[in-house]
N, C-alpha and C positions, 0 to 999 in steps of 0.2 A: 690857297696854298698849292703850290705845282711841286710834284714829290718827281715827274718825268718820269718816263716810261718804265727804267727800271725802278724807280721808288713805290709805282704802284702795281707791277708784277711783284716786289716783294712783300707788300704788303699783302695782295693775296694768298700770296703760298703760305706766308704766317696765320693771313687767318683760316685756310683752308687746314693745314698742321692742324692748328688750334680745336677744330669744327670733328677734326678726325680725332684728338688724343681723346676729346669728351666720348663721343661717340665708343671709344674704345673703352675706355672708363665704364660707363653707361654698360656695355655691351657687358662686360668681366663682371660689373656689380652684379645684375641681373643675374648673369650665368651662376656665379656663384648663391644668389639670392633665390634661385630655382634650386639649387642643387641644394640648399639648405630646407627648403620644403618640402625637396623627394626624401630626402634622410629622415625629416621630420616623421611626415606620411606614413613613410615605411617604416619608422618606430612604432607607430602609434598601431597601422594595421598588425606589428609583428607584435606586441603588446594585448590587442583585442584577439591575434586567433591563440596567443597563451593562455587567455583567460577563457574562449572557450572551449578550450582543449581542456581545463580543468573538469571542467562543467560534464565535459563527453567522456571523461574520464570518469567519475560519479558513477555515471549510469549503465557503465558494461565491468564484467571481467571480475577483479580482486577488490578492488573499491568498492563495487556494488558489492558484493559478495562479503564482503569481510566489514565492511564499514558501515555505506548507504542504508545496505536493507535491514542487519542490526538496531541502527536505530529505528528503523522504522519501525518496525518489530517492537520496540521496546516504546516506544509513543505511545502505539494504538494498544498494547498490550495495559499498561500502565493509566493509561489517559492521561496521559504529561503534553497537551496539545501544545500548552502557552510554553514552555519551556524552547530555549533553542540551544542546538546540541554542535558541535563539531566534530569533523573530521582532517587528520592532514595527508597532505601527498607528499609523496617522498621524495628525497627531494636530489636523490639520483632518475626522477621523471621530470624534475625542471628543469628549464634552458637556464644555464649559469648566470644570467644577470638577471634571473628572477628571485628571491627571498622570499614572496608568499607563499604560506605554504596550503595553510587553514581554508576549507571550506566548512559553510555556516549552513546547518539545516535548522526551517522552522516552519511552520503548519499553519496554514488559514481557511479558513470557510469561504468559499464563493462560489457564488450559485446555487448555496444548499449543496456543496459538494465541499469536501476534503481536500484542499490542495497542499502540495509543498512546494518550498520555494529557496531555492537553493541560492547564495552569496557566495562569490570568490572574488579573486583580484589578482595582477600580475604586471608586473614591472621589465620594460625592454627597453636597457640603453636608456632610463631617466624619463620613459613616457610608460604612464601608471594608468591602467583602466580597470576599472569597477563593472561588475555585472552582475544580473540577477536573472536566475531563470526558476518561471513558475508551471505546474503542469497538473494534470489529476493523478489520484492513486488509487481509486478503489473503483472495479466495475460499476458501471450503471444500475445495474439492477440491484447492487443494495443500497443504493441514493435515491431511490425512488418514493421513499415513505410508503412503502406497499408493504403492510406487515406477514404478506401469505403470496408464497410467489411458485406458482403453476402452471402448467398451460393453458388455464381460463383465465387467470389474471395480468399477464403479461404483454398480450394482444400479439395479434398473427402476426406482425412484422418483425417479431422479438423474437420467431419462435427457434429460429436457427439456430441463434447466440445463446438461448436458453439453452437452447439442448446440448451446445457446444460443455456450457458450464456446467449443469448435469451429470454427462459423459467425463469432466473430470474428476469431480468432486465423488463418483461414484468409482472410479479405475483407478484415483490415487490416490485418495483420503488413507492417510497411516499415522498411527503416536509416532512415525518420526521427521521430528518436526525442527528445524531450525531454534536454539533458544527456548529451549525446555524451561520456560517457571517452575521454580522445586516448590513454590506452592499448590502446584496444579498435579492430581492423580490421575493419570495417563492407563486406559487399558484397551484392547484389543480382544474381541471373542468369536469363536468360529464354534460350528459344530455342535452348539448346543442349540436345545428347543425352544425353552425355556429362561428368560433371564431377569431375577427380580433385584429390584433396587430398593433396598432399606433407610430410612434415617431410624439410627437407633437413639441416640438424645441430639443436644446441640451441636456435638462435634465431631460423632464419629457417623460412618456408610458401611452399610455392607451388601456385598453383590452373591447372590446365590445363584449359582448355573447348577441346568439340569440336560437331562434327556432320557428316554426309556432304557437305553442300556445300560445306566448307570445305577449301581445300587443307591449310592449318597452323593448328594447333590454336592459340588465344589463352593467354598467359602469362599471368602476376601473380606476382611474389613479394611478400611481406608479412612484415616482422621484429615481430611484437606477439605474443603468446603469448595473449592472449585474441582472438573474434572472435565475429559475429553472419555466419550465412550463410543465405541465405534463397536457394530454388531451385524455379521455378514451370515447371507443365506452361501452355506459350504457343504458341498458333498450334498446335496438335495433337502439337507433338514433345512425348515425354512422357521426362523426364530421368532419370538415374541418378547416383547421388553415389558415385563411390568413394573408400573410402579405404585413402593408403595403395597401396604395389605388392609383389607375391606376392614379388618376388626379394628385400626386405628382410625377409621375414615372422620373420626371427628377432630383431628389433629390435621395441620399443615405440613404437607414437607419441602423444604426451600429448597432448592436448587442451581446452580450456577455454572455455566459451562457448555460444552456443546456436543448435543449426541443424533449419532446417524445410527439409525438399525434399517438394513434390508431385511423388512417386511413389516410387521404388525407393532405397536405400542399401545396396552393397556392401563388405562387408569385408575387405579382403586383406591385412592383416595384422596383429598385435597391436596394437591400439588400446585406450587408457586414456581414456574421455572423461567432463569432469566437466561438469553443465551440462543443460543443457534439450534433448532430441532430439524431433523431432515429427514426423510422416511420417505424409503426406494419400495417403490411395488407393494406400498401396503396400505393402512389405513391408523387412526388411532382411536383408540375403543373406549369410549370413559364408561365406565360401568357405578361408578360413585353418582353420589346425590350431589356432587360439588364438582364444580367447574375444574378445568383445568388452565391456570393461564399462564401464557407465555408471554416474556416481556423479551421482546429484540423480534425473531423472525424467523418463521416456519416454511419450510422450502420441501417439496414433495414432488413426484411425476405424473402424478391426477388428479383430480377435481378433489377439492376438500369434503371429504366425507360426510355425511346425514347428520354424524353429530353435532357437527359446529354449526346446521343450518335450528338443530335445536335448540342452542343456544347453550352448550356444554364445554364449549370451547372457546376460550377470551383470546385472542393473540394483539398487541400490542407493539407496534411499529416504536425501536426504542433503541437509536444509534450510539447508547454506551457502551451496550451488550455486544450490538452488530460488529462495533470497530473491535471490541475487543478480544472478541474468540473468532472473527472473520481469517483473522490471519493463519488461522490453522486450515483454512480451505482451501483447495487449490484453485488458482482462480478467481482468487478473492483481489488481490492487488492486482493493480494493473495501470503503474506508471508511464505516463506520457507529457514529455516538456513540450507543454502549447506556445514556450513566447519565451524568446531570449531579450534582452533590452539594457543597454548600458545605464549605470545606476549614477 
């Protein structure tokens, strides 16, 4: 077939036309086929940093404050570990085309440690991401299973942080405390010598303070069976906490709670105490024929004293106690997200 010279210059140009409109075709699909995956992309990246903006929101400022550490507080306080609790963000802090609101706290063991693990989610423009971030909460040094923790038992590379915790727990241990349990008797003593602790039947306590200048000793009874007792060397008298009196020594007295005295703790009689004991610059003196023992953990700034090498002293590594009156320490929590990870 002879198409002559212009039959086949026009057949070129058509199919050259033709080779260009695909081409052009081809070229717009794509273009537009890219630009529908940048949109994508950048939903999905603007999507992922809402949802860890929630996350970073959790852990600083009025959430943490008002929400985050509430609960926490109310877990270890409670031992509500299996329990998962929420909180919402507000939702003049979300970007307008996000509707989640809810973040999810709940608690797991790993590693022989206490972790939490926080859930949110966040929607941008119709791309929805899911995340979980998990991290620890409580210092080291009460996950250790070391039920007596001083500078002989913490070993020299510890001893920094130890004294770190120390130094706080001794400058700013006070009843007031975040989330006050109104089951729990809260007291604070300075100035006295002397300070005995009673159980008088099953349900009630009384606390006698003394000192030489005083004609009669000051009372307290308290019917709570938990309490926080804090007992400071002020103005040079330096105090003694007894507990317990020698003439009952054939009875138990239960105990629950957590007591710091700067200086001396005396024992006179069969004492059961679960809970946090701490003793700044002193020693504890069992003078009864019966043991004294503590279930949770005993934390002091010197070698444990002669009596517990006599075997008068029981202490008892026992993280019901720990988690639960730890929160009253300062320095006891100590949140850190180790792993952010899309869920």
């Amino acid at each position: 077939m002879n198409f002559g010279n212009d039959g086949f210059i026009s057949l070129m140009v058509l199919i050259i036309m033709t080779i260009v409109l695909i081409m052009a075709s081809y070229l717009g699909y794509t273009t537009k086929l890219e630009h529908l995956i940048l949109v994508s992309t950048n939903n999905e990246l603007q999507s992922y940093y809402l949802t860890e903006g929630k996350i970073l929101m959790s852990l600083y400022g009025d959430y943490y404050d008002k929400s985050l550490h509430p609960i926490i507080l109310d877990t270890f306080r409670n031992n509500s570990f299996k329990n998962i609790k929420s909180f919402a963000i507000n939702k003049s802090d979300l970007n307008e085309s996000d509707n989640y609101e809810n973040v999810s706290v709940s608690f797991a063991d790993l590693d022989n440690k206490k972790s939490i693990v926080l859930k949110t989610e966040a929607e941008y423009r119709g791309r929805k991401t899911n995340m979980v971030a998990t991290g620890t909460l409580v210092n080291d040094f009460f996950e250790t299973n070391n039920p007596i923790l001083n500078f002989e038992t913490i070993g020299d590379s510890n001893e920094e942080s130890f004294n770190q915790l120390l130094l706080g727990i001794f400058d700013d241990l006070s009843i007031d405390f975040t989330g006050n349990p109104l089951d729990t008797y809260l007291r604070e003593i300075n100035n006295y010598e002397e300070i005995r602790l009673n159980q008088n039947d099953d349900k009630t306590y009384s606390i006698i303070s003394s000192r030489e200048t005083m004609g009669e000793p000051y009372v307290e009874n308290f019917d709570k069976n938990e309490f926080i007792l804090i007992i400071r060397d002020e103005e040079d008298i330096r105090p003694s906490l007894i507990l317990g009196e020698q003439e009952q020594e054939d009875t138990t007295m239960d105990l629950n709670g957590l007591i710091f005295v700067d200086g001396n703790i005396i024992i006179s009689k069969n004492v059961n105490f679960n809970g946090i004991m701490i003793v700044k610059d002193g020693e504890i003196d069992v003078v009864s024929e019966k043991k004294l023992k503590i279930n949770g953990i005993f934390i002091c700034n010197n070698q444990m004293n002669r009596e517990n090498k006599e075997g008068k002293i029981d202490v008892s590594y026992n993280k019901k106690y720990i988690y639960k009156y730890g929160t009253y320490l300062p320095g006891f929590l100590n949140l850190e997200i180790n792993a952010l990870k899309l869920n």
